[in-house]
N, C-alpha and C positions, 0 to 999 in steps of 0.2 A: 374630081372636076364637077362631077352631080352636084354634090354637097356644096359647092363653091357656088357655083349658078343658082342653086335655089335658098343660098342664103344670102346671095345681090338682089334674085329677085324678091324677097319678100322683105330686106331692108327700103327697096325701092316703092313697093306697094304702101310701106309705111310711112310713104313722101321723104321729103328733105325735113333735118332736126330745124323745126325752130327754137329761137333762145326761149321761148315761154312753155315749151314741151319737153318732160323728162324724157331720159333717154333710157330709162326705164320701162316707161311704156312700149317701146321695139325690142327691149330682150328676149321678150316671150318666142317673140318668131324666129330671132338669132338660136336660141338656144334651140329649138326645136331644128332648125337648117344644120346646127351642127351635127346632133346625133344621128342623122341619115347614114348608112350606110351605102360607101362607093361602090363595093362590087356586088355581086350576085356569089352567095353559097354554091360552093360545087359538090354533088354528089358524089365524084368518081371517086375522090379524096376524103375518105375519112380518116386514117392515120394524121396526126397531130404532127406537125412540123415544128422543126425549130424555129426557133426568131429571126435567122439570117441561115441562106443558105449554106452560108459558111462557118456556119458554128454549128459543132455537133453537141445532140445532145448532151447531160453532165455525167459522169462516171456513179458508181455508187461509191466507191473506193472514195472518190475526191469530198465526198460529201463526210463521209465520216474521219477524213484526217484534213479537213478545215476547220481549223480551229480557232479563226478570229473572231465569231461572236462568244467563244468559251471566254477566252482571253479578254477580252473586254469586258465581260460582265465580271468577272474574277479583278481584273484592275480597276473598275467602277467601285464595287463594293468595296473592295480594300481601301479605295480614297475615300470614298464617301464615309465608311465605317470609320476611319480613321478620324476623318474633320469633325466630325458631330463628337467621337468621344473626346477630341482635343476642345472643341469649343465645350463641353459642358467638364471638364475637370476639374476646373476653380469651384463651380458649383459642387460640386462631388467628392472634394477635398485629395482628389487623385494627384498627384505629380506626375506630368505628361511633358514638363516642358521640355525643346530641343537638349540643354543640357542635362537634364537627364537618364534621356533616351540614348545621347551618345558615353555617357557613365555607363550607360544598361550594356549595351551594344560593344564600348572595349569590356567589360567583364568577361564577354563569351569566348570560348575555344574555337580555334582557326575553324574548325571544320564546320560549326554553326555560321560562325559569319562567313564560311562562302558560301554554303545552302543558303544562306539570307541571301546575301547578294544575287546568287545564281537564280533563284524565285523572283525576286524584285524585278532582273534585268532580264528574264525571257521573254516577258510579254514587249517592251519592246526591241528586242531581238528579232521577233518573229513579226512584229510590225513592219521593219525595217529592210524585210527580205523579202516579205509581201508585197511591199510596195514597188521592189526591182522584178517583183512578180509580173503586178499588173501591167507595170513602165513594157515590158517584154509583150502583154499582150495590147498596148497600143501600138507597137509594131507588126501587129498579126504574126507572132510568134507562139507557137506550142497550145494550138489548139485542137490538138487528136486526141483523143484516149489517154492513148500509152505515154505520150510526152505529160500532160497533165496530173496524171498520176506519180508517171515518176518526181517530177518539178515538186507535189505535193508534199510526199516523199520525204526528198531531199530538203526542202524550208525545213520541215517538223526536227530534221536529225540536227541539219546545220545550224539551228536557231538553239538547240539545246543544247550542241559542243559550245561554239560561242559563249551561249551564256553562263556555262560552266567554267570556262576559259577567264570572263569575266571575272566571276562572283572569287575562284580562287587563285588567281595570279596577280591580281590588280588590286 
């Protein structure tokens, strides 16, 4: 509320915009009204709080078996790596085109082509199970510890049978 008040009063102080005055010349005040702080620092409280009372701080467990920015920079790289050596092949005298690749690809033995597959299709596997993750916590669901953890857990296992299930039965 402070901050709201004293940055009415100092747009006020800077009159009414007319049309021949940038509105430029009043940001100085605006921005300075905004960075006020509302409350006063309290001593009795120096432990660090969560962001909402209702969210507990994050596990370490949760931290080392989330694995969405792995997975993303692992399927970045491999698209990117991929498009750049497909766009300079002609240059390069490589043969990269689709029918090639799928000449290349039935050559291999069952068990490569479902580690192919089962690699290709995890990352989004594990997208697709995270995101019935999150869907879970806009319903304020499973935000303890131990529920979080386990949830973790269980994505990382289920997202791997899956895509196993994928890569060699399909």
């Amino acid at each position: 509320m402070i901050a709201q008040r004293v940055g009415l009063s100092a747009l006020r102080r800077g009159g009414a915009i007319r049309p021949n005055v940038s509105f430029a010349q009043n940001m100085p005040k605006v921005a300075v009204a905004a960075g006020l702080s509302t409350s006063t620092p309290s001593r009795a409280s120096s432990a660090p709080s969560p962001p909402s009372p209702d969210l507990p701080p994050r596990a370490d467990l949760v931290r080392r078996l989330y694995l969405d920015p792995y997975h993303r920079r692992c399927l970045a790289g491999a698209l990117y790596g991929y498009s750049i050596v497909y766009l300079a092949s002609p240059l390069l005298g490589w043969h990269i085109e689709s029918s090639a690749l799928v000449e290349a690809f039935a050559g291999l033995g069952a068990f490569s082509k479902g580690a192919i597959k089962s690699v290709v299709a995890w990352p989004f596997v594990y997208h697709l199970f995270n995101g019935i993750r999150h869907l879970t916590y806009d319903m304020a669901w499973g935000f303890s510890k131990p529920v979080i953890s386990k949830v973790a857990t269980a994505i990382t296992a289920t997202s791997t049978v899956v895509a196993l299930g994928l890569g060699f039965l399909w």
